[in-house]
BAFI-3210 file (N, C-alpha, C; in Angstrom, 3 decimals, decimal comma, padded with zeros to 6 digits):
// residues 103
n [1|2|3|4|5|6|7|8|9|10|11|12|13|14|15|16|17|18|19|20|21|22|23|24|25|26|27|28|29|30|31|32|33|34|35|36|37|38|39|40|41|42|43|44|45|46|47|48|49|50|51|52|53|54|55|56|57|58|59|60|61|62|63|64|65|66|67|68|69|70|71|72|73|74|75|76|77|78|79|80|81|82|83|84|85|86|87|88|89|90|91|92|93|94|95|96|97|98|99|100|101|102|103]
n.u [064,161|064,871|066,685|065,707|063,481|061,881|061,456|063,239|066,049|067,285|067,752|070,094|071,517|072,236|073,597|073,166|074,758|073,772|074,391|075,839|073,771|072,849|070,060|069,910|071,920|071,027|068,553|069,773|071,293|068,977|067,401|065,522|063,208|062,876|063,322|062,598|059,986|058,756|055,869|056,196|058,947|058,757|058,760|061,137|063,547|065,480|066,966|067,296|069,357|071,425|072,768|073,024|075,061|077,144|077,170|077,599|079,753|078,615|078,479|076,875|077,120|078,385|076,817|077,951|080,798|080,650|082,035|083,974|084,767|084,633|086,699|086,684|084,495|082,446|080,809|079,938|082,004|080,913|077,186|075,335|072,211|071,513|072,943|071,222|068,617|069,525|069,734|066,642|066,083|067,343|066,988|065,577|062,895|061,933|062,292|059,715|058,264|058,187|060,142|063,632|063,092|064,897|062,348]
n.v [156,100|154,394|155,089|157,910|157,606|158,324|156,562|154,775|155,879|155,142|152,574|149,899|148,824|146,671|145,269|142,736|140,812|139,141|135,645|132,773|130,153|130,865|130,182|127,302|126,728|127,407|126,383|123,503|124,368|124,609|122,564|120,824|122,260|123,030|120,698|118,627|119,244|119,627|118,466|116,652|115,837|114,514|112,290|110,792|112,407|111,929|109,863|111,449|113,204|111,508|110,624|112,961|113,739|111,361|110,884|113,258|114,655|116,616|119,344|119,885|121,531|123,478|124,892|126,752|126,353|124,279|123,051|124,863|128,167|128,389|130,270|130,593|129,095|131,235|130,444|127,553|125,388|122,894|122,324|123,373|123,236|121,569|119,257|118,793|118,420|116,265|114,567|114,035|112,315|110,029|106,973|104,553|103,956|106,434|108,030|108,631|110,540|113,810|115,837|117,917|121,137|124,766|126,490]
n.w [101,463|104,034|106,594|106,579|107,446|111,034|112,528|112,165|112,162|114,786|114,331|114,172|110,951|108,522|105,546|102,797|100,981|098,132|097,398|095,432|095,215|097,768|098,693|099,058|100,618|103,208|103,267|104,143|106,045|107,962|108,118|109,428|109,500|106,990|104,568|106,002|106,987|104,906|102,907|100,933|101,381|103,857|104,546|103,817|104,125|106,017|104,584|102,176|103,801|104,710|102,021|100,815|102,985|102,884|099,933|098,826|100,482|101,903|104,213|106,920|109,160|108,202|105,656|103,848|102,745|100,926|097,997|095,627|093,908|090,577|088,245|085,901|084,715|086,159|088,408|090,798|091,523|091,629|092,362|095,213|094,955|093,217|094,004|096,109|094,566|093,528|095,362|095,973|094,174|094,324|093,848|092,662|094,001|094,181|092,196|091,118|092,504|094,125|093,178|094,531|094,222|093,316|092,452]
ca.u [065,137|064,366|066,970|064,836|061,971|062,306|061,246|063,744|067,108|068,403|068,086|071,147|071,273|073,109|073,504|073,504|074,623|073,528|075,655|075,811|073,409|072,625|069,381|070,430|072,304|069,489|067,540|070,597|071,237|067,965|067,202|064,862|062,699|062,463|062,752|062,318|058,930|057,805|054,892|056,802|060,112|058,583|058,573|062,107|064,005|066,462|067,842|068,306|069,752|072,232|073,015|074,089|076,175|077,754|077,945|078,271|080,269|077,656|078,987|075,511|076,986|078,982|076,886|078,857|082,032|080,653|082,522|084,872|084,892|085,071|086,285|086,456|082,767|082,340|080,056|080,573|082,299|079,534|076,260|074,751|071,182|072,036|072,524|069,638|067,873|069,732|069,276|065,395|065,662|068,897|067,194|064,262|061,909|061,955|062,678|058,662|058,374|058,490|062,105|063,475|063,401|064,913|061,504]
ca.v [155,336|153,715|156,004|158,819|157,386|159,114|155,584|154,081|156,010|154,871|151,082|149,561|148,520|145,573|144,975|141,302|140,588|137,883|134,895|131,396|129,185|130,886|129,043|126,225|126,914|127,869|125,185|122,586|125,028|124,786|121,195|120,350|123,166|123,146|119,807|117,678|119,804|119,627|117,427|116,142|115,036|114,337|110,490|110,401|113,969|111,123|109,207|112,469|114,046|110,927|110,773|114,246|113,442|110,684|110,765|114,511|115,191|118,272|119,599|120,202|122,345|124,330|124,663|127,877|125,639|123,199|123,131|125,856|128,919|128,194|131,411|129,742|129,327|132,386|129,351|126,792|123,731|121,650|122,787|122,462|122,700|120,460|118,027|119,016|117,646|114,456|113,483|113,824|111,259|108,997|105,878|104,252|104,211|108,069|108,706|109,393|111,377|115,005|115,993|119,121|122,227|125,701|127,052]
ca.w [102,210|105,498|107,279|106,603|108,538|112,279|113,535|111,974|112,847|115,685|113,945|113,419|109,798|107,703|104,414|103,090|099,356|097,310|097,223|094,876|096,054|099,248|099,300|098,972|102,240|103,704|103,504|104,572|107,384|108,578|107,661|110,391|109,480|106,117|103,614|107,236|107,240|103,869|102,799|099,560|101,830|105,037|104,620|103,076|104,449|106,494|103,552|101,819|104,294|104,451|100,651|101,119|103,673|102,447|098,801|098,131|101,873|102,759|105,610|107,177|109,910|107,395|104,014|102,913|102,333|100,237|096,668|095,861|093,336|089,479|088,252|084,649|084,682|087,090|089,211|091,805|090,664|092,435|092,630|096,418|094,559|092,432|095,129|096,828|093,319|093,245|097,145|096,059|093,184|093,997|093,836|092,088|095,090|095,082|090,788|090,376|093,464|093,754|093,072|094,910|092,848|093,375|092,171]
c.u [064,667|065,306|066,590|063,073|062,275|062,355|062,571|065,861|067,920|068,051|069,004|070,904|072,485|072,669|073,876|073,396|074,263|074,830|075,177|075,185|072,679|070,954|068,708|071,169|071,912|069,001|068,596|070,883|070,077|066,716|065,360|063,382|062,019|062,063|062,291|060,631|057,716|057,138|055,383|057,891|059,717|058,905|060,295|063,269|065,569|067,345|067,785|069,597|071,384|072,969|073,929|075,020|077,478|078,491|078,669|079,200|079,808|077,857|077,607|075,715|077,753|078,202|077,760|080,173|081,570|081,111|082,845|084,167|085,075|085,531|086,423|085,332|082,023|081,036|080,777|081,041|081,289|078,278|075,575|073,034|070,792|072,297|071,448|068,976|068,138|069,449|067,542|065,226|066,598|068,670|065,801|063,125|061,417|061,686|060,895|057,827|058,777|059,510|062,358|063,832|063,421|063,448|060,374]
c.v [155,144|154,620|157,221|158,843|157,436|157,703|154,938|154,939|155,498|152,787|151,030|148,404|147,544|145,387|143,613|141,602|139,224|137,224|133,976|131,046|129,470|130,500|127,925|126,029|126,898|126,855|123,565|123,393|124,777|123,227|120,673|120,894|123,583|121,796|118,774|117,765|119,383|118,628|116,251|115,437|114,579|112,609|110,238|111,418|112,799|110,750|110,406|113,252|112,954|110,619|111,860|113,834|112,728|110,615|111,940|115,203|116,670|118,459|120,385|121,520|123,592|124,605|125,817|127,189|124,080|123,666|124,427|126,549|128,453|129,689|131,488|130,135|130,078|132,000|128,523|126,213|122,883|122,418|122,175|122,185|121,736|118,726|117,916|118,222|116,470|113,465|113,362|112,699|110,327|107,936|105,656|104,288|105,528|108,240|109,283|110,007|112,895|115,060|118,015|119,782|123,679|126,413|126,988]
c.w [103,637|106,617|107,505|107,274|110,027|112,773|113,639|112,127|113,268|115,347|113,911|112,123|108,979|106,143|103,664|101,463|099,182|097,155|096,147|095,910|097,380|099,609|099,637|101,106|103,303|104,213|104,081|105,997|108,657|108,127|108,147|110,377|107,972|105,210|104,794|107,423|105,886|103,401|101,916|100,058|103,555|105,123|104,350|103,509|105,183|105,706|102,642|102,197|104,346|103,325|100,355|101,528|103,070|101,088|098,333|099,044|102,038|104,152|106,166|108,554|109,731|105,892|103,011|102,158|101,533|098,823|096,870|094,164|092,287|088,694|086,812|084,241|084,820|087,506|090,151|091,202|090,841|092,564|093,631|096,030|094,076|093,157|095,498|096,176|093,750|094,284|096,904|094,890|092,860|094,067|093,517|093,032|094,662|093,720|090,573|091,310|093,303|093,872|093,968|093,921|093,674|092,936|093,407]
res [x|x|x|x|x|x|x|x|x|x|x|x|x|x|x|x|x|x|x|x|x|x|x|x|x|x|x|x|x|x|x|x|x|x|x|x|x|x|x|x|x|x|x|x|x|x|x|x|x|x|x|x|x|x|x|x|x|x|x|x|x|x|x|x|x|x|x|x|x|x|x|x|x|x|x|x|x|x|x|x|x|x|x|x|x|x|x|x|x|x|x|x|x|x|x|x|x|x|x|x|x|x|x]
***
């Protein structure tokens, strides 16, 4: 355990659980930085990022509150990856283009 290392003591320590999606979140959180960056959405990262916006209302300065709890399913109702995907292939221009992928 890391509290048992002298160095590490007087750390203060957090514990972060796994959420749905969280990165997914992530990467909408940090937009600018990540698909804005990447070689595969660099040309196109704009009109995703608007698609989002618009069609799926991604609250880009909230992604935790996008789509609510299914507890049915015990999943989101909406999947923000799932968007993620579709903003990379929502229009024939783009369909034989790399698509985004959780992987």
């Amino acid at each position: 355990m890391i509290s048992q290392i002298p160095e590490c003591a007087d750390i203060e320590k957090f514990v972060g659980l796994a959420a749905p999606e969280i990165e997914a979140w992530i990467i909408i959180a940090d937009w600018n930085n990540s698909i804005a960056k990447h070689s595969d959405f660099r040309g196109r990262h704009e009109r995703m990022r608007w698609w989002l916006s618009k069609e799926k209302k991604v609250p880009f300065d909230n992604p935790e509150s996008f789509s609510e709890y299914d507890s049915k399913r015990d999943c989101c109702q909406e999947k923000l990856s799932q968007a993620l995907i579709d903003s990379s292939v929502q229009d024939e221009v783009h369909r034989d283009k790399a698509r985004f992928s959780k992987g």
